[in-house]
C-alpha positions as CSV (number, residue, x, y, z in Angstrom):
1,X,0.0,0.0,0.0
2,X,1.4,3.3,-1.1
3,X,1.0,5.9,1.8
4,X,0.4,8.5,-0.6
5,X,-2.8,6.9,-1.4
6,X,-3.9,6.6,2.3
7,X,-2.6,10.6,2.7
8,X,-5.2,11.2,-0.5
9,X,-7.8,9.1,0.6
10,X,-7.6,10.7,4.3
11,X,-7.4,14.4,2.9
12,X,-10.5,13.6,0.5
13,X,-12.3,11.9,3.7
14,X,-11.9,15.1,5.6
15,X,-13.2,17.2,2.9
16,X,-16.2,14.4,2.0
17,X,-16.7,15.0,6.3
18,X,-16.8,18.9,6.3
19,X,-19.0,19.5,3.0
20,X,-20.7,16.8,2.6
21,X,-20.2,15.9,-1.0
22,X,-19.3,12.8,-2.6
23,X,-15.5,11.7,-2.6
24,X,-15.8,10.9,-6.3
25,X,-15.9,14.2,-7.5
26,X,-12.4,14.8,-5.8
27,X,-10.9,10.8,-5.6
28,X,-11.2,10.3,-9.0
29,X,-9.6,13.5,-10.9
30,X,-7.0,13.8,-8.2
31,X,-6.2,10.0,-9.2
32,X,-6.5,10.6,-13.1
33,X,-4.5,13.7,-12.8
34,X,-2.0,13.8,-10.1
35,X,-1.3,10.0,-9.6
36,X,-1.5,9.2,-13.0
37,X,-4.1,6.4,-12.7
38,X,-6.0,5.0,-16.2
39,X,-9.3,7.0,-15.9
40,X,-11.2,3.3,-16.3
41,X,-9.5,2.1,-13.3
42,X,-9.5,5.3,-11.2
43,X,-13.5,5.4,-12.1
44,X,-13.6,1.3,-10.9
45,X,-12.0,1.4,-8.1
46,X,-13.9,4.8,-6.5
47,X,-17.0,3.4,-7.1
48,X,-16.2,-0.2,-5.0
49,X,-14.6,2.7,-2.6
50,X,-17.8,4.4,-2.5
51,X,-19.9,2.0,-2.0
52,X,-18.2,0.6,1.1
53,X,-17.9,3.8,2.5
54,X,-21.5,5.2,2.1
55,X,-22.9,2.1,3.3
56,X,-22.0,2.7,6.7
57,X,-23.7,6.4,6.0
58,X,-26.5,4.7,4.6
59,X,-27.2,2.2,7.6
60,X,-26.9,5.6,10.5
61,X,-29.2,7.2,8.4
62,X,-31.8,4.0,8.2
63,X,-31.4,3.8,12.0
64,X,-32.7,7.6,12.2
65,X,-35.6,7.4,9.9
66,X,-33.6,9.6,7.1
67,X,-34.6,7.2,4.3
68,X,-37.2,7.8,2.1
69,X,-37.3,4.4,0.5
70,X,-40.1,4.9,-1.8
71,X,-37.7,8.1,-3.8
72,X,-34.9,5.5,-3.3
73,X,-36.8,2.7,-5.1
74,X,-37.7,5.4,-7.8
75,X,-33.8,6.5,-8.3
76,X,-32.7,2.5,-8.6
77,X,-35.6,1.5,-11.1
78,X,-34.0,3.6,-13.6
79,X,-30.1,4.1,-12.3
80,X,-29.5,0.2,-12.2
81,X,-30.6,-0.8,-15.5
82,X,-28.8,2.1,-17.0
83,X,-25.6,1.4,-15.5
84,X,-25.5,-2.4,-16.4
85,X,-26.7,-1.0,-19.7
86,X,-23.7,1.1,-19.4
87,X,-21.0,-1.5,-18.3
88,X,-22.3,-3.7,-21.4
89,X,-21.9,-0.6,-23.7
90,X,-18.0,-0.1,-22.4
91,X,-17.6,-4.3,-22.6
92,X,-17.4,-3.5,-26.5
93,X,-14.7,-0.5,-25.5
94,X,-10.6,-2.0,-25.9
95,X,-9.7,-2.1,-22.5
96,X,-7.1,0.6,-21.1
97,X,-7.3,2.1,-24.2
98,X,-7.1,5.6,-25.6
99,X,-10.4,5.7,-26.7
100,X,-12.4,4.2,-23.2
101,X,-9.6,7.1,-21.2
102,X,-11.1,9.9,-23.6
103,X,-14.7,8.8,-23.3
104,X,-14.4,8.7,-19.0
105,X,-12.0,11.9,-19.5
106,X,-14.9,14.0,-20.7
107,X,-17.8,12.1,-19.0
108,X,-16.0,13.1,-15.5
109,X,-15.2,16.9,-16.3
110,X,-19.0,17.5,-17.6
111,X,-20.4,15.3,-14.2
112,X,-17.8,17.8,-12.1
113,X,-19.2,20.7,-13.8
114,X,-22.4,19.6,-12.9
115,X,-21.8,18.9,-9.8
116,X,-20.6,22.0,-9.0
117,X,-23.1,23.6,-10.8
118,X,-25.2,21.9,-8.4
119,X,-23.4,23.2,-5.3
120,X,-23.6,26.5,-6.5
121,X,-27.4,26.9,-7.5
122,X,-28.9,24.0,-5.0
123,X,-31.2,26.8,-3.3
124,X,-32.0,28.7,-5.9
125,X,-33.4,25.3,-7.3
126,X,-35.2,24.6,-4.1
127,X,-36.7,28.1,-4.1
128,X,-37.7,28.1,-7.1
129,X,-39.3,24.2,-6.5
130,X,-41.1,25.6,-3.4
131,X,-42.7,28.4,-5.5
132,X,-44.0,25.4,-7.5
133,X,-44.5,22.8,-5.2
134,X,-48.6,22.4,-5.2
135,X,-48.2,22.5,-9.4
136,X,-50.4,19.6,-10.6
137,X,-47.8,19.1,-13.0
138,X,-44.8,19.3,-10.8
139,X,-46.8,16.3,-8.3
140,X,-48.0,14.3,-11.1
141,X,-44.4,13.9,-13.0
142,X,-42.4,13.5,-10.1
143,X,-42.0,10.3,-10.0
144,X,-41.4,9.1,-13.9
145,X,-39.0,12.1,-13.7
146,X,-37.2,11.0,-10.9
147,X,-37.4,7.5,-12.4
148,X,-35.3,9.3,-15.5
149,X,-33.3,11.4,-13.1
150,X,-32.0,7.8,-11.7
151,X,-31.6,6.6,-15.2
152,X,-29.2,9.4,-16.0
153,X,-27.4,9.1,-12.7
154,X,-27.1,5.4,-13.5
155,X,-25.0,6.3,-17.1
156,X,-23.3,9.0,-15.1
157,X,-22.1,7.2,-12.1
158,X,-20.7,4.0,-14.1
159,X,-18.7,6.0,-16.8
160,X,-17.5,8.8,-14.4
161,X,-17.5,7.6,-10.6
162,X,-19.3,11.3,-10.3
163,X,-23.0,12.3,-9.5
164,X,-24.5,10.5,-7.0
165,X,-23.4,13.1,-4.3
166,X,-24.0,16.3,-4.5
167,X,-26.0,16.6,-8.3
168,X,-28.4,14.0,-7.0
169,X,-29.3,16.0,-3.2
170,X,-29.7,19.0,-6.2
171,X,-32.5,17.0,-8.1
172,X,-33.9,15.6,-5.2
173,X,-33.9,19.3,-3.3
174,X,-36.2,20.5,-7.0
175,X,-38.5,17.8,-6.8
176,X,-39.3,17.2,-3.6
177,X,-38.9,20.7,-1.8
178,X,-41.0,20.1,0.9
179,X,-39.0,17.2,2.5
180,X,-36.9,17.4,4.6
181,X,-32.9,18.1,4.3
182,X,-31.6,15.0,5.8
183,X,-34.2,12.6,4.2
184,X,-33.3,14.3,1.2
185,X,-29.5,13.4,2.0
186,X,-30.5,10.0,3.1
187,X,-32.6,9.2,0.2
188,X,-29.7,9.9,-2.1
189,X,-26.9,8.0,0.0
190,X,-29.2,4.9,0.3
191,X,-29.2,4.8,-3.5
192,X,-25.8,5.4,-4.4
193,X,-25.0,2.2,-2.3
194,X,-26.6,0.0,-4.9
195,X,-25.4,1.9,-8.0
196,X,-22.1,2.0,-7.1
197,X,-21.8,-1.9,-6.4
198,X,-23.3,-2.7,-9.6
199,X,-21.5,-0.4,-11.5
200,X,-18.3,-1.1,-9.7
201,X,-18.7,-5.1,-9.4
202,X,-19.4,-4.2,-13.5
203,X,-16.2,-2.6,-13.7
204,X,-14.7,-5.7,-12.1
205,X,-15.5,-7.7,-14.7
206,X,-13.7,-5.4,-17.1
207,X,-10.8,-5.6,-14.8
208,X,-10.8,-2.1,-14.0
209,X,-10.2,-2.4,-10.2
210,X,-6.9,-2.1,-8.1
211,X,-7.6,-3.8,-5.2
212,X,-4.4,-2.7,-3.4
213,X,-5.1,1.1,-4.1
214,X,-9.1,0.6,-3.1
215,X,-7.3,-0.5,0.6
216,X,-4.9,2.3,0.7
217,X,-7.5,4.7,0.1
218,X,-10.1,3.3,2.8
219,X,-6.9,3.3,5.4
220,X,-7.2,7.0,5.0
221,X,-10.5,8.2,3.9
222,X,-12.5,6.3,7.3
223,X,-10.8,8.4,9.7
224,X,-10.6,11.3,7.5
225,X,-14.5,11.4,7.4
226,X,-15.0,10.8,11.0
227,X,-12.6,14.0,11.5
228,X,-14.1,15.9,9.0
229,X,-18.0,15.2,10.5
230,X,-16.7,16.2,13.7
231,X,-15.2,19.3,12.5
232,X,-17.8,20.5,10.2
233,X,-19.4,22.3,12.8
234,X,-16.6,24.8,13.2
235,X,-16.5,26.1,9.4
236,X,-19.3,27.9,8.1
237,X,-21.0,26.2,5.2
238,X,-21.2,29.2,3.2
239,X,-17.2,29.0,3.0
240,X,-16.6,26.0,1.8
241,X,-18.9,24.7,-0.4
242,X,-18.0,28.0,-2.9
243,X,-14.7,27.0,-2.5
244,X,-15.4,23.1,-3.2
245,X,-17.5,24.5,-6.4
246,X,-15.0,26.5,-7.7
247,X,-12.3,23.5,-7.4
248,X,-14.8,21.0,-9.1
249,X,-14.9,23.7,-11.9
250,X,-11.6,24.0,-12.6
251,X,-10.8,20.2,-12.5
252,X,-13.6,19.6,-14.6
253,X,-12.6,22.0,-17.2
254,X,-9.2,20.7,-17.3
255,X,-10.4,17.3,-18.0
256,X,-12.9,18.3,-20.7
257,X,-9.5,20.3,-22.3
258,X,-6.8,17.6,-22.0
């Protein structure tokens, strides 16, 4: 195990703790673009990575009632067909190759600019949702929409590792306004557990996952989350996430360009 990768994992953990956004958006470019790591097996191993590590989230939030399971039914109907849709697609991809690093390239700098995108505008979208909430049209699509919304998470996820976090709490913020925050948060966690085991057990079989750096990084990242959750209460929200945003738009730019 390299202790670089712990270092990474822990200082991702910490941030992942203090925001609240998902390590993907940060584990995966830092590991295409600082480490070096082929985007396919930078994208396979986060996603086994994630879904051991929000699993644990997942289960504290069941325990507290934060789970909405009916919206996470909704999200899954449509995000795990698409993403074994997805792995099959990237089956007929060479593997390691140019082409399958280009596709995931520019899959994960649009999903970061999204994401931040998503940070940025998250309660303008929920104002605007509130305005709009007793709509007939806004409660009668809401759930084949978040069916779709799922879908497209499900393609996201798989080719980029990015989206579950923070640009699905964004959707689920505009289409169900009035619940509340952390069953929104729950909601999304509890589905990303699934997705990201099936599209990183997918992955697996494409023999895109390093098993050695997947350790190294949960050596770090599980007591750089518990750190970070603890000291989240001493930096004002309003601080960071701008910050986090403006990183996530940068990376994702740079990934888009190279």
């Amino acid at each position: 195990m390299d202790w670089m990768f712990t270092l990474s994992g822990f200082v991702v953990g910490a941030i992942v703790g203090l925001t609240g956004v998902g390590g993907g958006s940060l584990m995966t470019p830092l590991l295409v673009l600082v480490f070096g790591i082929h985007p396919a097996t930078a994208v396979g191993t986060d996603l086994l990575y994630a879904a051991i590590t929000k699993a644990g989230g997942t289960f504290v939030h069941a325990k507290k009632d934060h789970v909405d399971w009916r919206i996470t039914r909704l999200l899954a109907t449509g995000s795990i067909p698409a993403a074994l849709l997805t792995i099959w697609a990237l089956s007929f991809l060479p593997k390691q190759s140019d082409e399958v690093s280009h596709v995931i390239s520019v899959s994960l700098g649009i999903a970061l600019l999204l994401t931040a995108g998503a940070i940025i505008f998250r309660h303008k979208l929920q104002n605007h949702a509130l305005a709009h909430a007793d709509d007939s049209a806004h409660t009668q699509l809401r759930a084949p929409i978040t069916i779709a919304v799922g879908a497209l998470l499900g393609v996201l996820v798989t080719v980029s590792s990015v989206g579950a976090g923070a640009l699905g709490v964004a959707v689920l913020f505009y289409l169900y306004p009035r619940l509340p925050t952390l069953r929104i948060i729950g909601s999304d966690l509890a589905h990303a557990v699934p997705l990201t085991l099936v599209a990183g057990l997918g992955h697996w079989l494409l023999g895109s996952i390093d098993w050695s750096l997947l350790g190294s990084l949960l050596l770090g990242s599980l007591p750089g989350i518990w750190l970070g959750s603890h000291a989240s209460a001493k930096i004002p929200d309003r601080i960071l996430r701008p910050i986090l945003a403006c990183m996530l738009l940068v990376i994702g730019g740079k990934l888009i360009a190279q």
